[in-house]
C-alpha positions, -999 to +999 in steps of 0.1 A: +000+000+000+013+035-010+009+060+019-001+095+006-004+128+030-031+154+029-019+194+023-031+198+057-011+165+076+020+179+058+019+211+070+010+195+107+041+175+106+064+199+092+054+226+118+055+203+149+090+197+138+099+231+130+089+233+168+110+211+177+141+215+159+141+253+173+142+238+214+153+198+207+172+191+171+177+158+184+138+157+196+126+169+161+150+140+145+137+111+170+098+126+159+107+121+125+121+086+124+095+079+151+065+093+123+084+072+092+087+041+119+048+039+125+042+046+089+063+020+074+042-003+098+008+014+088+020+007+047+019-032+057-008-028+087-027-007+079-057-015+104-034-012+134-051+019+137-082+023+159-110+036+139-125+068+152-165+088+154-153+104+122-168+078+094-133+059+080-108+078+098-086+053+119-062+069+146-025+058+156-007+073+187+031+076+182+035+060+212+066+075+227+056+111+212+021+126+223+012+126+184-018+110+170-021+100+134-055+100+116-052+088+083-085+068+060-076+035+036-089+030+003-082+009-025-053+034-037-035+028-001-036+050+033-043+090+034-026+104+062-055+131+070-045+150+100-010+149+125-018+169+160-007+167+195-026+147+216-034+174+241-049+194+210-088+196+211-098+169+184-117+175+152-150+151+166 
């Protein structure tokens, strides 16, 4: 499965590790392998996720980062959809 990002996830991710590269390079480099690690799994599990109230939107905690990934699977592959802190308010 090929793993595609929204405009909006990309943006999410880039800022929270703009954020963190300006306190924590090392931080912003272990969120990034950390995001590429759960990814890689999601490409070959992609139901590891749980799914959410939103209708087809799963959700993946970075486990050792307070991130979530929401992200939706179809028969092209997985749509990252939205990257946000898990103390943020969510969407639903």
């Amino acid at each position: 499965m090929s793993v595609r990002y929204t405009l909006a996830a990309t943006r999410q991710i880039e800022a929270a590790l703009d954020y963190l590269a300006a306190c924590s390079p090392e931080a912003a480099r272990a969120l990034r392998d950390r995001v590429l690690t759960v990814l890689a799994h999601l490409d070959t599990h992609p139901h590891m996720g749980h799914m959410t109230s939103l209708r087809h939107i799963r959700r993946f905690p970075l486990g050792t980062h307070p991130y979530l990934v929401d992200y939706s699977i179809d028969e092209e592959g997985i749509t990252v959809r939205r990257f946000r802190h898990a103390s943020r308010r969510p969407l639903a």
